[in-house]
Kinemage of the C-alpha trace (Angstrom):
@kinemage 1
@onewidth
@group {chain A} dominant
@subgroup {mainchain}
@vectorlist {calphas} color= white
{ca unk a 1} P 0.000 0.000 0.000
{ca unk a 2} L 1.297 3.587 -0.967
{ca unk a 3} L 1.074 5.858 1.703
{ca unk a 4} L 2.424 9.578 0.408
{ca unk a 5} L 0.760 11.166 -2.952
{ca unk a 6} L 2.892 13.722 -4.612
{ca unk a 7} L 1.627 17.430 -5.201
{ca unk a 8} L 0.950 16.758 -8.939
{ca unk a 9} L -2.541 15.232 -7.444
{ca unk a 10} L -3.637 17.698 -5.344
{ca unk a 11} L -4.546 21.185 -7.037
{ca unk a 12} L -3.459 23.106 -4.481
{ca unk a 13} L -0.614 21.844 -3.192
{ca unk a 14} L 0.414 20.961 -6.976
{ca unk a 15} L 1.306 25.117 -6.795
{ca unk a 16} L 4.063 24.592 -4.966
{ca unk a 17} L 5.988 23.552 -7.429
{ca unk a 18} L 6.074 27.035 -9.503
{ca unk a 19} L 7.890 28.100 -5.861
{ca unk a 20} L 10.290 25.595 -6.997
{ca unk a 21} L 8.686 22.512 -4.075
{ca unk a 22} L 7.448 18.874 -5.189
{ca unk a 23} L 5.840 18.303 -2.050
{ca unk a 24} L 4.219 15.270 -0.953
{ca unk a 25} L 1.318 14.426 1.569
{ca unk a 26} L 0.148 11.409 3.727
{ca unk a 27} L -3.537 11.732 3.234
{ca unk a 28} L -5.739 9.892 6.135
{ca unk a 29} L -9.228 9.561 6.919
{ca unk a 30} L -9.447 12.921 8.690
{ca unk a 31} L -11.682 13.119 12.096
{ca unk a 32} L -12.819 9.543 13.347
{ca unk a 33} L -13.913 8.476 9.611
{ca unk a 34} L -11.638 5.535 9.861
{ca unk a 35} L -13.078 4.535 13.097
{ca unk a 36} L -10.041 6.250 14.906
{ca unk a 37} L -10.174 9.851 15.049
{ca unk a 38} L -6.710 11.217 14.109
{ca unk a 39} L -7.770 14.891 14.614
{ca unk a 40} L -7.788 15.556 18.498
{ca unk a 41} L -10.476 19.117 18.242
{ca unk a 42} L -12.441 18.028 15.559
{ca unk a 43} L -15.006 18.730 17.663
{ca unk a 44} L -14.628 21.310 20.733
{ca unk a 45} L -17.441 22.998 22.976
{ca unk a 46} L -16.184 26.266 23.159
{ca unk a 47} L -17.591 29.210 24.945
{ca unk a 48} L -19.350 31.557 22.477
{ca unk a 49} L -17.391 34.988 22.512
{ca unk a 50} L -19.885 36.873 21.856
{ca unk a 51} L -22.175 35.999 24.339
{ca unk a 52} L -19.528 35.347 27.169
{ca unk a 53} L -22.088 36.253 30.022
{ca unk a 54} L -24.766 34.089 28.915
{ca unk a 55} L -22.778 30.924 29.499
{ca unk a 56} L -23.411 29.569 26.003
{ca unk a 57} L -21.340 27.470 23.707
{ca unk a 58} L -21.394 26.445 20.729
{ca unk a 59} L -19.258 23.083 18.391
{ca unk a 60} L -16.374 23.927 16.258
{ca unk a 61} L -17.266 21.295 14.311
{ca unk a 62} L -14.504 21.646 11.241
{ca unk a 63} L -14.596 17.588 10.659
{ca unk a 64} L -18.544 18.501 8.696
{ca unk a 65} L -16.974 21.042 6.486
{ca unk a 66} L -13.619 19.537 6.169
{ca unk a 67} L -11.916 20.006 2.809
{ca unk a 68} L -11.256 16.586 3.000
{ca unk a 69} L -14.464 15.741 1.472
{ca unk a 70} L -13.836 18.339 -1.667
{ca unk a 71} L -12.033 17.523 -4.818
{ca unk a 72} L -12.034 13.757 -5.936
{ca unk a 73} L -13.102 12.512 -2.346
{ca unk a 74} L -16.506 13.989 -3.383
{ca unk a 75} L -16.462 11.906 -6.495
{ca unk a 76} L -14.664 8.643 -5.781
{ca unk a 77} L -15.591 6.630 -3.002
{ca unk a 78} L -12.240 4.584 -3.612
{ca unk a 79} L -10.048 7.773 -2.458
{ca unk a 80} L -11.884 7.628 0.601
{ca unk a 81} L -11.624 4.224 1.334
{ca unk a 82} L -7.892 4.261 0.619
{ca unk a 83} L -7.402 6.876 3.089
{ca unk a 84} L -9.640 5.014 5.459
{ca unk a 85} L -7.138 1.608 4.730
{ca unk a 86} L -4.057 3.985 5.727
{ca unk a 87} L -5.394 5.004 8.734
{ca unk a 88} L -6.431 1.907 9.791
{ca unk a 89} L -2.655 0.802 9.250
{ca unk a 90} L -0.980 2.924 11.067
{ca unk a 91} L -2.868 2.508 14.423
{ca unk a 92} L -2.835 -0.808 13.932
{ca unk a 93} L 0.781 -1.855 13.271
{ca unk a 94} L 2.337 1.919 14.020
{ca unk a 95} L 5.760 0.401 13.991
{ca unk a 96} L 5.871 -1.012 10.079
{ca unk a 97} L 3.705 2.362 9.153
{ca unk a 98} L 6.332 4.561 10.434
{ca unk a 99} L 9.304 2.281 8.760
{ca unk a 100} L 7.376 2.309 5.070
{ca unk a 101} L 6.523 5.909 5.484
{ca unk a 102} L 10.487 6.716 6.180
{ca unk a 103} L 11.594 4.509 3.000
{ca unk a 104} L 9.015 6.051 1.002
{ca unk a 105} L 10.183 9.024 1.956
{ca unk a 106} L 13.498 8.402 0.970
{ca unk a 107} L 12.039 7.358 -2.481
{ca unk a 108} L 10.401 10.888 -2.876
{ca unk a 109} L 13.510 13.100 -1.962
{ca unk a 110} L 15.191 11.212 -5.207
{ca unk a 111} L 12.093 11.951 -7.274
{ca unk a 112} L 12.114 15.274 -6.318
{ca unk a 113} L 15.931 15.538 -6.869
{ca unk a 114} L 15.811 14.303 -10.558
{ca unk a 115} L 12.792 17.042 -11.253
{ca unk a 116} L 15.491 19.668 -10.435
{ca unk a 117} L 12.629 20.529 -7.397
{ca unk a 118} L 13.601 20.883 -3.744
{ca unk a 119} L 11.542 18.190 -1.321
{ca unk a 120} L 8.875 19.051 1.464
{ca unk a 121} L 6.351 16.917 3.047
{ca unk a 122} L 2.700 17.202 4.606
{ca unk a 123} L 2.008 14.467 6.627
{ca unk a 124} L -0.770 15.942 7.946
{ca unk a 125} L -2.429 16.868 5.129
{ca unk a 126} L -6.528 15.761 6.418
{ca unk a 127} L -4.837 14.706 10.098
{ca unk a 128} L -3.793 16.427 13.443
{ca unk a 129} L -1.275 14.133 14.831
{ca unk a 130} L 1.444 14.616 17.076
{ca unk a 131} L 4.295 13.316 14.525
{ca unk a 132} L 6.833 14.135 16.559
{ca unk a 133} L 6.171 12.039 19.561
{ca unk a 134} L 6.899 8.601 17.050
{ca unk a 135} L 10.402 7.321 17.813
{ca unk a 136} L 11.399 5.394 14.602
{ca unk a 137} L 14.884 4.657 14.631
{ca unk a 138} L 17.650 5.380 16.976
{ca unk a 139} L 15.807 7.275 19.361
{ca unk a 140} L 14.696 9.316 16.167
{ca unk a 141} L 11.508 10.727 14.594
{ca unk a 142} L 10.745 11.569 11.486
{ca unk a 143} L 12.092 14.859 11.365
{ca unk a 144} L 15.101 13.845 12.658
{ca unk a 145} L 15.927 10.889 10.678
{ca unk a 146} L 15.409 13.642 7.729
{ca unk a 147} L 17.144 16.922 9.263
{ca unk a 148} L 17.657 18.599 5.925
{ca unk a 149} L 14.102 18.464 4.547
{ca unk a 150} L 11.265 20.238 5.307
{ca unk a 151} L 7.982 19.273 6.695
{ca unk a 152} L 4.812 21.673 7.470
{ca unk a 153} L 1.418 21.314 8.728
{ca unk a 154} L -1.248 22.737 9.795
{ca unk a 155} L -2.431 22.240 13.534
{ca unk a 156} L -5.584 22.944 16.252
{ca unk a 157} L -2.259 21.682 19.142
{ca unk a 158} L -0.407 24.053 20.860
{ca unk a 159} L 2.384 23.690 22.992
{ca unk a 160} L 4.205 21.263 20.374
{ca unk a 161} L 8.014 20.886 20.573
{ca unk a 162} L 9.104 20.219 16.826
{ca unk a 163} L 12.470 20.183 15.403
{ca unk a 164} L 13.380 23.536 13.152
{ca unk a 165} L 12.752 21.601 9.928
{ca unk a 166} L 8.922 21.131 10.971
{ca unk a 167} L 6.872 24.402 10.617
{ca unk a 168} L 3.717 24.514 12.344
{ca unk a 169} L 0.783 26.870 11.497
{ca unk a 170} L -2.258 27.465 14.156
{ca unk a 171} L -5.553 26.638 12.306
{ca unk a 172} L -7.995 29.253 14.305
{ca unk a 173} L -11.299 27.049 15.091
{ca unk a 174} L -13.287 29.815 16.970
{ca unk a 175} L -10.878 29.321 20.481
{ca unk a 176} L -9.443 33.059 20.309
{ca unk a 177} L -7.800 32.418 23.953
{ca unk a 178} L -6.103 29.831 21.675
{ca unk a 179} L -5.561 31.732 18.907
{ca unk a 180} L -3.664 34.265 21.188
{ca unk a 181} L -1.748 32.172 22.419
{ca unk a 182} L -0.605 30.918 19.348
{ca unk a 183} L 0.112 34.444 17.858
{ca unk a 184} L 1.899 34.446 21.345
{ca unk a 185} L 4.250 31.796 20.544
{ca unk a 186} L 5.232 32.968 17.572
{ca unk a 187} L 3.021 30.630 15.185
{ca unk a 188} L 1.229 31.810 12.080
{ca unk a 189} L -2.092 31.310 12.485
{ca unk a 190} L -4.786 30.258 9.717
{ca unk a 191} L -8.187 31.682 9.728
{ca unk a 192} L -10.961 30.295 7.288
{ca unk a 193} L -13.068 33.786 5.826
{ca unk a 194} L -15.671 34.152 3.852
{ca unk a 195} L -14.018 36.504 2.021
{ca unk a 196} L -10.114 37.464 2.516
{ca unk a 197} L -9.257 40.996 4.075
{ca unk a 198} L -5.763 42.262 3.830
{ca unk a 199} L -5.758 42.858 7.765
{ca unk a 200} L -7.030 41.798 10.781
{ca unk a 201} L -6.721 43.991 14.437
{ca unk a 202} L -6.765 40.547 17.190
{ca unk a 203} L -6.583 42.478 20.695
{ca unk a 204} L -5.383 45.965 18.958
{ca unk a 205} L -2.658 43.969 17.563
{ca unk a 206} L -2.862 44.621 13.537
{ca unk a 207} L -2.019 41.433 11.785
{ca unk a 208} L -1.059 41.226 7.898
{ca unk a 209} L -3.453 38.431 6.181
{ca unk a 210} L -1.368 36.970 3.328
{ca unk a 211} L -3.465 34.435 0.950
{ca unk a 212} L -3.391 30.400 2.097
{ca unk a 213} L -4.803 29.887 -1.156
{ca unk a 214} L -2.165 31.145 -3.645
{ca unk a 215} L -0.015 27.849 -2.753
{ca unk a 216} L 0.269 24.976 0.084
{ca unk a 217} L 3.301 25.816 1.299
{ca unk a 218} L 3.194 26.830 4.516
{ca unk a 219} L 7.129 28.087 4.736
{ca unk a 220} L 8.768 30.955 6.264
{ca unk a 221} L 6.205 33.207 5.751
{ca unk a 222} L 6.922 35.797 8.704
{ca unk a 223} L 6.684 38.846 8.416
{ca unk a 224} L 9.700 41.075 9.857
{ca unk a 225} L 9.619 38.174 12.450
{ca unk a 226} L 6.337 38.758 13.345
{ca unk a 227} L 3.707 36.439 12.540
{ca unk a 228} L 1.001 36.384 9.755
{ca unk a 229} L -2.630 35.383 8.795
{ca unk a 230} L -2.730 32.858 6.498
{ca unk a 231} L -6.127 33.401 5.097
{ca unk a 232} L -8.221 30.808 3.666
{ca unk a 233} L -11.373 31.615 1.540
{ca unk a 234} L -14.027 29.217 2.738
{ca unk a 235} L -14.322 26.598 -0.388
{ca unk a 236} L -17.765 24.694 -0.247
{ca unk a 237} L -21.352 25.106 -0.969
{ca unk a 238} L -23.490 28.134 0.951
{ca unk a 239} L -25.385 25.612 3.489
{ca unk a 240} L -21.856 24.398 4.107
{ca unk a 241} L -20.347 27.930 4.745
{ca unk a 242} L -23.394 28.564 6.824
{ca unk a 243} L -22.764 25.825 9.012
{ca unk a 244} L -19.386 26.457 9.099
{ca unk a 245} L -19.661 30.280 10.565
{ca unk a 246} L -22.092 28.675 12.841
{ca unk a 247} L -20.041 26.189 14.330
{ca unk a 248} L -17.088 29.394 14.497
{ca unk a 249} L -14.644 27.321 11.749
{ca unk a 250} L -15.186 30.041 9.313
{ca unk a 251} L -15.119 33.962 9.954
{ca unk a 252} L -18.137 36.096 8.426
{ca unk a 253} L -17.426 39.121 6.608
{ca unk a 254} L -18.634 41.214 9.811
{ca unk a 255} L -17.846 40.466 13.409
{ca unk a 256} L -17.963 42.826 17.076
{ca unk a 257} L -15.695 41.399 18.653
{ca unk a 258} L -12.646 42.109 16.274
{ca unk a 259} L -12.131 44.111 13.035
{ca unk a 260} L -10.919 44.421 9.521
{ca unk a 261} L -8.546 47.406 7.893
Protein backbone atom coordinates (compact mmCIF):
# COMPACT_ATOMS: atom_id res chain seq x y z
CA UNK A 1 0.00 0.00 0.00
CA UNK A 2 1.30 3.59 -0.97
CA UNK A 3 1.07 5.86 1.70
CA UNK A 4 2.42 9.58 0.41
CA UNK A 5 0.76 11.17 -2.95
CA UNK A 6 2.89 13.72 -4.61
CA UNK A 7 1.63 17.43 -5.20
CA UNK A 8 0.95 16.76 -8.94
CA UNK A 9 -2.54 15.23 -7.44
CA UNK A 10 -3.64 17.70 -5.34
CA UNK A 11 -4.55 21.19 -7.04
CA UNK A 12 -3.46 23.11 -4.48
CA UNK A 13 -0.61 21.84 -3.19
CA UNK A 14 0.41 20.96 -6.98
CA UNK A 15 1.31 25.12 -6.79
CA UNK A 16 4.06 24.59 -4.97
CA UNK A 17 5.99 23.55 -7.43
CA UNK A 18 6.07 27.04 -9.50
CA UNK A 19 7.89 28.10 -5.86
CA UNK A 20 10.29 25.59 -7.00
CA UNK A 21 8.69 22.51 -4.08
CA UNK A 22 7.45 18.87 -5.19
CA UNK A 23 5.84 18.30 -2.05
CA UNK A 24 4.22 15.27 -0.95
CA UNK A 25 1.32 14.43 1.57
CA UNK A 26 0.15 11.41 3.73
CA UNK A 27 -3.54 11.73 3.23
CA UNK A 28 -5.74 9.89 6.13
CA UNK A 29 -9.23 9.56 6.92
CA UNK A 30 -9.45 12.92 8.69
CA UNK A 31 -11.68 13.12 12.10
CA UNK A 32 -12.82 9.54 13.35
CA UNK A 33 -13.91 8.48 9.61
CA UNK A 34 -11.64 5.54 9.86
CA UNK A 35 -13.08 4.54 13.10
CA UNK A 36 -10.04 6.25 14.91
CA UNK A 37 -10.17 9.85 15.05
CA UNK A 38 -6.71 11.22 14.11
CA UNK A 39 -7.77 14.89 14.61
CA UNK A 40 -7.79 15.56 18.50
CA UNK A 41 -10.48 19.12 18.24
CA UNK A 42 -12.44 18.03 15.56
CA UNK A 43 -15.01 18.73 17.66
CA UNK A 44 -14.63 21.31 20.73
CA UNK A 45 -17.44 23.00 22.98
CA UNK A 46 -16.18 26.27 23.16
CA UNK A 47 -17.59 29.21 24.95
CA UNK A 48 -19.35 31.56 22.48
CA UNK A 49 -17.39 34.99 22.51
CA UNK A 50 -19.89 36.87 21.86
CA UNK A 51 -22.18 36.00 24.34
CA UNK A 52 -19.53 35.35 27.17
CA UNK A 53 -22.09 36.25 30.02
CA UNK A 54 -24.77 34.09 28.92
CA UNK A 55 -22.78 30.92 29.50
CA UNK A 56 -23.41 29.57 26.00
CA UNK A 57 -21.34 27.47 23.71
CA UNK A 58 -21.39 26.45 20.73
CA UNK A 59 -19.26 23.08 18.39
CA UNK A 60 -16.37 23.93 16.26
CA UNK A 61 -17.27 21.30 14.31
CA UNK A 62 -14.50 21.65 11.24
CA UNK A 63 -14.60 17.59 10.66
CA UNK A 64 -18.54 18.50 8.70
CA UNK A 65 -16.97 21.04 6.49
CA UNK A 66 -13.62 19.54 6.17
CA UNK A 67 -11.92 20.01 2.81
CA UNK A 68 -11.26 16.59 3.00
CA UNK A 69 -14.46 15.74 1.47
CA UNK A 70 -13.84 18.34 -1.67
CA UNK A 71 -12.03 17.52 -4.82
CA UNK A 72 -12.03 13.76 -5.94
CA UNK A 73 -13.10 12.51 -2.35
CA UNK A 74 -16.51 13.99 -3.38
CA UNK A 75 -16.46 11.91 -6.49
CA UNK A 76 -14.66 8.64 -5.78
CA UNK A 77 -15.59 6.63 -3.00
CA UNK A 78 -12.24 4.58 -3.61
CA UNK A 79 -10.05 7.77 -2.46
CA UNK A 80 -11.88 7.63 0.60
CA UNK A 81 -11.62 4.22 1.33
CA UNK A 82 -7.89 4.26 0.62
CA UNK A 83 -7.40 6.88 3.09
CA UNK A 84 -9.64 5.01 5.46
CA UNK A 85 -7.14 1.61 4.73
CA UNK A 86 -4.06 3.99 5.73
CA UNK A 87 -5.39 5.00 8.73
CA UNK A 88 -6.43 1.91 9.79
CA UNK A 89 -2.66 0.80 9.25
CA UNK A 90 -0.98 2.92 11.07
CA UNK A 91 -2.87 2.51 14.42
CA UNK A 92 -2.83 -0.81 13.93
CA UNK A 93 0.78 -1.86 13.27
CA UNK A 94 2.34 1.92 14.02
CA UNK A 95 5.76 0.40 13.99
CA UNK A 96 5.87 -1.01 10.08
CA UNK A 97 3.71 2.36 9.15
CA UNK A 98 6.33 4.56 10.43
CA UNK A 99 9.30 2.28 8.76
CA UNK A 100 7.38 2.31 5.07
CA UNK A 101 6.52 5.91 5.48
CA UNK A 102 10.49 6.72 6.18
CA UNK A 103 11.59 4.51 3.00
CA UNK A 104 9.02 6.05 1.00
CA UNK A 105 10.18 9.02 1.96
CA UNK A 106 13.50 8.40 0.97
CA UNK A 107 12.04 7.36 -2.48
CA UNK A 108 10.40 10.89 -2.88
CA UNK A 109 13.51 13.10 -1.96
CA UNK A 110 15.19 11.21 -5.21
CA UNK A 111 12.09 11.95 -7.27
CA UNK A 112 12.11 15.27 -6.32
CA UNK A 113 15.93 15.54 -6.87
CA UNK A 114 15.81 14.30 -10.56
CA UNK A 115 12.79 17.04 -11.25
CA UNK A 116 15.49 19.67 -10.43
CA UNK A 117 12.63 20.53 -7.40
CA UNK A 118 13.60 20.88 -3.74
CA UNK A 119 11.54 18.19 -1.32
CA UNK A 120 8.87 19.05 1.46
CA UNK A 121 6.35 16.92 3.05
CA UNK A 122 2.70 17.20 4.61
CA UNK A 123 2.01 14.47 6.63
CA UNK A 124 -0.77 15.94 7.95
CA UNK A 125 -2.43 16.87 5.13
CA UNK A 126 -6.53 15.76 6.42
CA UNK A 127 -4.84 14.71 10.10
CA UNK A 128 -3.79 16.43 13.44
CA UNK A 129 -1.28 14.13 14.83
CA UNK A 130 1.44 14.62 17.08
CA UNK A 131 4.29 13.32 14.53
CA UNK A 132 6.83 14.13 16.56
CA UNK A 133 6.17 12.04 19.56
CA UNK A 134 6.90 8.60 17.05
CA UNK A 135 10.40 7.32 17.81
CA UNK A 136 11.40 5.39 14.60
CA UNK A 137 14.88 4.66 14.63
CA UNK A 138 17.65 5.38 16.98
CA UNK A 139 15.81 7.27 19.36
CA UNK A 140 14.70 9.32 16.17
CA UNK A 141 11.51 10.73 14.59
CA UNK A 142 10.74 11.57 11.49
CA UNK A 143 12.09 14.86 11.37
CA UNK A 144 15.10 13.85 12.66
CA UNK A 145 15.93 10.89 10.68
CA UNK A 146 15.41 13.64 7.73
CA UNK A 147 17.14 16.92 9.26
CA UNK A 148 17.66 18.60 5.92
CA UNK A 149 14.10 18.46 4.55
CA UNK A 150 11.26 20.24 5.31
CA UNK A 151 7.98 19.27 6.70
CA UNK A 152 4.81 21.67 7.47
CA UNK A 153 1.42 21.31 8.73
CA UNK A 154 -1.25 22.74 9.80
CA UNK A 155 -2.43 22.24 13.53
CA UNK A 156 -5.58 22.94 16.25
CA UNK A 157 -2.26 21.68 19.14
CA UNK A 158 -0.41 24.05 20.86
CA UNK A 159 2.38 23.69 22.99
CA UNK A 160 4.20 21.26 20.37
CA UNK A 161 8.01 20.89 20.57
CA UNK A 162 9.10 20.22 16.83
CA UNK A 163 12.47 20.18 15.40
CA UNK A 164 13.38 23.54 13.15
CA UNK A 165 12.75 21.60 9.93
CA UNK A 166 8.92 21.13 10.97
CA UNK A 167 6.87 24.40 10.62
CA UNK A 168 3.72 24.51 12.34
CA UNK A 169 0.78 26.87 11.50
CA UNK A 170 -2.26 27.47 14.16
CA UNK A 171 -5.55 26.64 12.31
CA UNK A 172 -8.00 29.25 14.31
CA UNK A 173 -11.30 27.05 15.09
CA UNK A 174 -13.29 29.81 16.97
CA UNK A 175 -10.88 29.32 20.48
CA UNK A 176 -9.44 33.06 20.31
CA UNK A 177 -7.80 32.42 23.95
CA UNK A 178 -6.10 29.83 21.68
CA UNK A 179 -5.56 31.73 18.91
CA UNK A 180 -3.66 34.27 21.19
CA UNK A 181 -1.75 32.17 22.42
CA UNK A 182 -0.60 30.92 19.35
CA UNK A 183 0.11 34.44 17.86
CA UNK A 184 1.90 34.45 21.35
CA UNK A 185 4.25 31.80 20.54
CA UNK A 186 5.23 32.97 17.57
CA UNK A 187 3.02 30.63 15.19
CA UNK A 188 1.23 31.81 12.08
CA UNK A 189 -2.09 31.31 12.49
CA UNK A 190 -4.79 30.26 9.72
CA UNK A 191 -8.19 31.68 9.73
CA UNK A 192 -10.96 30.29 7.29
CA UNK A 193 -13.07 33.79 5.83
CA UNK A 194 -15.67 34.15 3.85
CA UNK A 195 -14.02 36.50 2.02
CA UNK A 196 -10.11 37.46 2.52
CA UNK A 197 -9.26 41.00 4.07
CA UNK A 198 -5.76 42.26 3.83
CA UNK A 199 -5.76 42.86 7.77
CA UNK A 200 -7.03 41.80 10.78
CA UNK A 201 -6.72 43.99 14.44
CA UNK A 202 -6.76 40.55 17.19
CA UNK A 203 -6.58 42.48 20.70
CA UNK A 204 -5.38 45.96 18.96
CA UNK A 205 -2.66 43.97 17.56
CA UNK A 206 -2.86 44.62 13.54
CA UNK A 207 -2.02 41.43 11.79
CA UNK A 208 -1.06 41.23 7.90
CA UNK A 209 -3.45 38.43 6.18
CA UNK A 210 -1.37 36.97 3.33
CA UNK A 211 -3.47 34.44 0.95
CA UNK A 212 -3.39 30.40 2.10
CA UNK A 213 -4.80 29.89 -1.16
CA UNK A 214 -2.16 31.14 -3.65
CA UNK A 215 -0.02 27.85 -2.75
CA UNK A 216 0.27 24.98 0.08
CA UNK A 217 3.30 25.82 1.30
CA UNK A 218 3.19 26.83 4.52
CA UNK A 219 7.13 28.09 4.74
CA UNK A 220 8.77 30.96 6.26
CA UNK A 221 6.21 33.21 5.75
CA UNK A 222 6.92 35.80 8.70
CA UNK A 223 6.68 38.85 8.42
CA UNK A 224 9.70 41.08 9.86
CA UNK A 225 9.62 38.17 12.45
CA UNK A 226 6.34 38.76 13.35
CA UNK A 227 3.71 36.44 12.54
CA UNK A 228 1.00 36.38 9.75
CA UNK A 229 -2.63 35.38 8.79
CA UNK A 230 -2.73 32.86 6.50
CA UNK A 231 -6.13 33.40 5.10
CA UNK A 232 -8.22 30.81 3.67
CA UNK A 233 -11.37 31.62 1.54
CA UNK A 234 -14.03 29.22 2.74
CA UNK A 235 -14.32 26.60 -0.39
CA UNK A 236 -17.76 24.69 -0.25
CA UNK A 237 -21.35 25.11 -0.97
CA UNK A 238 -23.49 28.13 0.95
CA UNK A 239 -25.39 25.61 3.49
CA UNK A 240 -21.86 24.40 4.11
CA UNK A 241 -20.35 27.93 4.74
CA UNK A 242 -23.39 28.56 6.82
CA UNK A 243 -22.76 25.82 9.01
CA UNK A 244 -19.39 26.46 9.10
CA UNK A 245 -19.66 30.28 10.56
CA UNK A 246 -22.09 28.67 12.84
CA UNK A 247 -20.04 26.19 14.33
CA UNK A 248 -17.09 29.39 14.50
CA UNK A 249 -14.64 27.32 11.75
CA UNK A 250 -15.19 30.04 9.31
CA UNK A 251 -15.12 33.96 9.95
CA UNK A 252 -18.14 36.10 8.43
CA UNK A 253 -17.43 39.12 6.61
CA UNK A 254 -18.63 41.21 9.81
CA UNK A 255 -17.85 40.47 13.41
CA UNK A 256 -17.96 42.83 17.08
CA UNK A 257 -15.69 41.40 18.65
CA UNK A 258 -12.65 42.11 16.27
CA UNK A 259 -12.13 44.11 13.04
CA UNK A 260 -10.92 44.42 9.52
CA UNK A 261 -8.55 47.41 7.89
Amino acid sequence: MKLLSNGIQNHKIKKNIKLGYLTFSLNLAHSNLSGYNVCAKAKKLIQDPINKSSGSSKLADCSATCVAGNGFASIYSAVLESRIKKTIAFKKDTKFFLNSLAYEIEKAIKQANNKNLIPSFRLNAYSDICWERYIIKDGKNIFQLFPEIDFYDYSKLLNRKVPSNYQLTYSHYGNWNETKSALNQGLNVAMVFQALPNQITINNIVYTVISGDASDLRLNEKINNKPVIVGLKFKGSREKLISAIAGRFAIPLKESYYYYV
